[in-house]
C-alpha positions as CSV (number, residue, x, y, z in Angstrom):
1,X,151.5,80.6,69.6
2,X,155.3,80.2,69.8
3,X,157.6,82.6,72.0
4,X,158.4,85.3,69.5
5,X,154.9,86.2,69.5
6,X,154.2,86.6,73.6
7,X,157.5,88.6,73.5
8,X,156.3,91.0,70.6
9,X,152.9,90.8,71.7
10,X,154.7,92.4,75.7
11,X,156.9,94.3,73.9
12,X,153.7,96.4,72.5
13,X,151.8,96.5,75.5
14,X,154.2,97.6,77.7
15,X,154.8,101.2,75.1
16,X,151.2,101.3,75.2
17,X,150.8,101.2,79.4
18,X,151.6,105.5,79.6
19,X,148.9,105.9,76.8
20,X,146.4,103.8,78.4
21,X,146.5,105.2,81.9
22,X,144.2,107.6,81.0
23,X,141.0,105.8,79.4
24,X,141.5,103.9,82.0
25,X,141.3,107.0,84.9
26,X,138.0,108.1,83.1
27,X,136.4,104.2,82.7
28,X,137.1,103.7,86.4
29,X,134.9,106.9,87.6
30,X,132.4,105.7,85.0
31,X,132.2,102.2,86.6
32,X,132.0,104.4,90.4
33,X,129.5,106.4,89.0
34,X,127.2,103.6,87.0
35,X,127.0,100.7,89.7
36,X,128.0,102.8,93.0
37,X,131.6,101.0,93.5
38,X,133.7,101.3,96.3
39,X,136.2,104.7,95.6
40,X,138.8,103.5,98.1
41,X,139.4,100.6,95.5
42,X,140.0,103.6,92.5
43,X,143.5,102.8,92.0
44,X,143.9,99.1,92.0
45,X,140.7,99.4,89.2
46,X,142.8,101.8,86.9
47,X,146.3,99.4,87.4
48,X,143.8,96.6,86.0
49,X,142.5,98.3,83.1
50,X,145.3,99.5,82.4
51,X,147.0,96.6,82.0
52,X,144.1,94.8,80.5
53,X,143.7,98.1,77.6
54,X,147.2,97.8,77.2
55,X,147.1,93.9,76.5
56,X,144.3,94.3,74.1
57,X,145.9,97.0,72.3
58,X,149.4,95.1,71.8
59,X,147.5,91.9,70.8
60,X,145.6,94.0,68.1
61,X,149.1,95.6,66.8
62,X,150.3,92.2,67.0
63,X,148.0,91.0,64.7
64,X,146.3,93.4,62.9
């Protein structure tokens, strides 16, 4: 993987961060609701998936 392709591969994810904030609200209650998780801990769980949606999603325009 050369340079060019972490930098395009960012360069996606970060336009995709605003779209993915919200799948990422709605799979965070589902993960409080399923297996009875700790609500105080709600917004550090939607940062992370919404980082982690929005790095899957710029690998797969990356490479699709």
């Amino acid at each position: 993987m050369s340079d060019i392709d972490i930098v395009l591969t960012l360069v996606f994810s970060i336009v995709m961060l605003l779209f993915m904030s919200y799948p990422a609200m709605k799979v965070s209650e589902w993960l409080e609701e399923r297996f009875s998780l700790d609500p105080n801990r709600h917004a550090l769980r939607v940062i992370v998936l919404t980082i982690l949606f929005s790095l899957i999603i710029g690998l797969f325009l990356r490479y699709a």
